[in-house]
N, C-alpha and C positions, 0 to 999 in steps of 0.2 A: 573108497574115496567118494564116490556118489553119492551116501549113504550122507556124508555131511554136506554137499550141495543142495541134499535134499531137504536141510535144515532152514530153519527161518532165519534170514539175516538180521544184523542189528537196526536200529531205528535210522542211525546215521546214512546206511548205506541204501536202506528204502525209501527217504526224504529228499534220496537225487531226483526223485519224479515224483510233480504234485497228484493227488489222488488215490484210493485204494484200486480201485480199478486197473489203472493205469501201471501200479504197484504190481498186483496179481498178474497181469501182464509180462513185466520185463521176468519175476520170477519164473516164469512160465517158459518163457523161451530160452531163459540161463539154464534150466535144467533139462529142456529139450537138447539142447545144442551140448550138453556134455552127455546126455546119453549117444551124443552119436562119434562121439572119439573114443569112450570108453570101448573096452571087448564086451562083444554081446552077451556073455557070462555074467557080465555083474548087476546087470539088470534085473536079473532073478535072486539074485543075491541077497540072503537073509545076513542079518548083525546079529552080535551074539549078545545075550541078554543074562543078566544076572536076577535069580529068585529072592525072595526074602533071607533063604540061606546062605546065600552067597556062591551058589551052585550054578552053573553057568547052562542058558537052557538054548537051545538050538532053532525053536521056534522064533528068530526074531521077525523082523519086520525088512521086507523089499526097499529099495530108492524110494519107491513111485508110495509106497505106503506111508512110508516118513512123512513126504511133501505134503503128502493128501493129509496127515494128521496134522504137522505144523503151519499149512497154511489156511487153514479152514475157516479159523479168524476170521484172517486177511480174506479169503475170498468172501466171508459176509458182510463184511465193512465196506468191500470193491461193489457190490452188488446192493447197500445202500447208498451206497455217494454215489453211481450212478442211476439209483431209480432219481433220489433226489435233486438233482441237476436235471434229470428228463424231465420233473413234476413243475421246477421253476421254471425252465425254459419254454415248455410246453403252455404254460398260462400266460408269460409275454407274448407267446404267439396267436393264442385263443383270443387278449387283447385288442392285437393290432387288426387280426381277421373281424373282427368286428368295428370296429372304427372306419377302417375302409373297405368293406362290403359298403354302407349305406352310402358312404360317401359317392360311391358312383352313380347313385341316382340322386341325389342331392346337387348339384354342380355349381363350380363357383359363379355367382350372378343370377342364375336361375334360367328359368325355361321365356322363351316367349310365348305368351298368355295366346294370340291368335292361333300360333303350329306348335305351338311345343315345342320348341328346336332350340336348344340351347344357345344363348344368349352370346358365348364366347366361341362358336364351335368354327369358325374360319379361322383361329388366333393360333398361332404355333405352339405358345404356352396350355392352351386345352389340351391339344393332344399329347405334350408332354405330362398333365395333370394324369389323363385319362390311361395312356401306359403306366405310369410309374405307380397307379393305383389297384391297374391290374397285376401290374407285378407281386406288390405286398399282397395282396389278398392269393395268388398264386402262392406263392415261395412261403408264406405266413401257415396257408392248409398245409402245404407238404409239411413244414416242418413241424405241426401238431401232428403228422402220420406217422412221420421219423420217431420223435419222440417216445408218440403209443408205442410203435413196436419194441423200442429198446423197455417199455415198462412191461412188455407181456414175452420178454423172452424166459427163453428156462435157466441163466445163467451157470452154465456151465463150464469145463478148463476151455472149453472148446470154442464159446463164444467171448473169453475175453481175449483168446489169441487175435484175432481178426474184427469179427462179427461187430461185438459191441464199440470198440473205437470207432471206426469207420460210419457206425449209425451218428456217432455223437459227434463229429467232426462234419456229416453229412445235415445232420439238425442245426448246431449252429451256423454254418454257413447260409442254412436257409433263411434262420432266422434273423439273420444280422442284414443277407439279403432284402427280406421283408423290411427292415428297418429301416434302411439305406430307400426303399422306393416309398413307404411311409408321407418318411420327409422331404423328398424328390416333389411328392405331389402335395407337402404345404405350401412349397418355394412356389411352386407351378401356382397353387390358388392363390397367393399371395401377391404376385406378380399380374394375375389376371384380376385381379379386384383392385389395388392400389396401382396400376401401370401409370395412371397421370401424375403418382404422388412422388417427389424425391427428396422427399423429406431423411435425413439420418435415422428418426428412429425407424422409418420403415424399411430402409437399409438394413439396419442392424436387427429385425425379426426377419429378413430374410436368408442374412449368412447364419442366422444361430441355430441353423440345422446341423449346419458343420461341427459342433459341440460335442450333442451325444455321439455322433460318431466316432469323433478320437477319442474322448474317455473311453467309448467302447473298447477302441483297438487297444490302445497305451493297457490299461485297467486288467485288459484280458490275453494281451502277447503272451504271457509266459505259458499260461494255460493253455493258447492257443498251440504255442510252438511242441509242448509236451503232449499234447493231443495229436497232433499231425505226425511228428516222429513215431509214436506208436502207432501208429493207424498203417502207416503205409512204405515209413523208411527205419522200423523196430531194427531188424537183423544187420542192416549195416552202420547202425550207430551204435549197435550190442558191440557186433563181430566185427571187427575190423579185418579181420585174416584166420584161416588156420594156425600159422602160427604161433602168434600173440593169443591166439584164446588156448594154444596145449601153456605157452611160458606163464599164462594168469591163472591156469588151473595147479599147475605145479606150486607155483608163489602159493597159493591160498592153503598147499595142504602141506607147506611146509618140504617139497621134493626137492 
């Protein structure tokens, strides 16, 4: 019976979660979690194989050898989609790291020419500029480091249990962070340069930070949510009970 868990599923039933990664994952801990109700005999357990002749040969192949053959694919497709997702996300971050780095020595208004003392630096909106810039440049470097590591890991069964979600769920967050303080400190410079002005349109360049953020969220929930459940809440949206996982192992092989 293991023997066929350890088989590649159909397209339909790999499609319940976006990405190969993510894929290689939940196969990963479906076939961890029946080796541990099975008897520890069948673990070792060879299938029986038929030759050219039709003679039945003894040498077959383990659970864990099957899996390892039929998902091999799958784990190099898992191990593209996520280099490739660390490579784009990594260059919005390299971006924004660069946009407000300089920004902090650039200040909205400028310096006074006699001390050099920043023009707006008593104003509450400065020091909101000033954090919210150190932030993205913060949270912007982490998540180009996040990134690297997920691109120089050795992908193995072992780091798509854990490891690799958890980086990519730890990247984005960072990232989206940095985005979120980005924009924080256009609002801020916008407000400290235009404060006399209350004109509409300068109203409406200050809420349209609010924009890319919810495209972000809306655009990227699903991805968001399927990233998180594997990262950190996998076994209790797999496994719901002892139970229900021996009545769905029975159902599947026909018991």
């Amino acid at each position: 019976m293991l023997h066929l868990v350890g088989k590649l599923p159909s397209l339909d039933r790999l499609n319940i979660i976006s990405g190969a990664a993510l894929q290689m994952q939940r196969e990963l801990l479906w076939f961890q979690e029946i080796e541990k109700i099975v008897p520890k005999s069948y673990l070792s357990e060879q299938n029986v194989k038929e030759d050219t002749d039709g003679d039945t040969d003894e040498n077959g192949d383990t659970p864990r050898d099957i899996f390892v053959k039929t998902h091999e694919k799958l784990q190099k497709d898992g191990e593209k989609w996520m280099k490739d997702t660390a490579n784009s996300c990594m260059l919005v971050a390299a971006l924004i790291a660069t946009v407000v780095f300089p920004a902090a020595f650039t200040v909205p208004g400028g310096n006074n020419q006699e001390t050099s003392i920043p023009i707006f630096l008593e104003s509450n909106w400065f020091t909101v500029f000033l954090v919210s810039d150190a932030v993205a440049m913060l949270f912007s470097s982490s998540s180009i480091l996040v990134f690297l590591s997920i691109l120089t890991s050795r992908y193995t069964e072992k780091d798509f249990l854990k490891s690799l979600p958890r980086k990519l769920v730890l990247g984005l967050a960072t990232l989206l962070i940095s985005i979120v303080g980005m924009l924080i400190a256009f609002t801020a410079a916008c407000f400290l340069v235009f404060k006399s002005k209350t004109s509409v349109p300068i109203r409406i360049i200050v809420a349209a930070p609010a924009i890319p953020i919810s495209l972000f969220v809306i655009l990227h929930y699903s991805l968001w949510f399927d990233i998180f459940c594997s990262a950190f809440s996998s076994n209790r949206f797999l496994f719901r009970s002892q139970n229900r996982l021996n009545f769905q192992f029975q159902v599947s092989n026909g018991c």
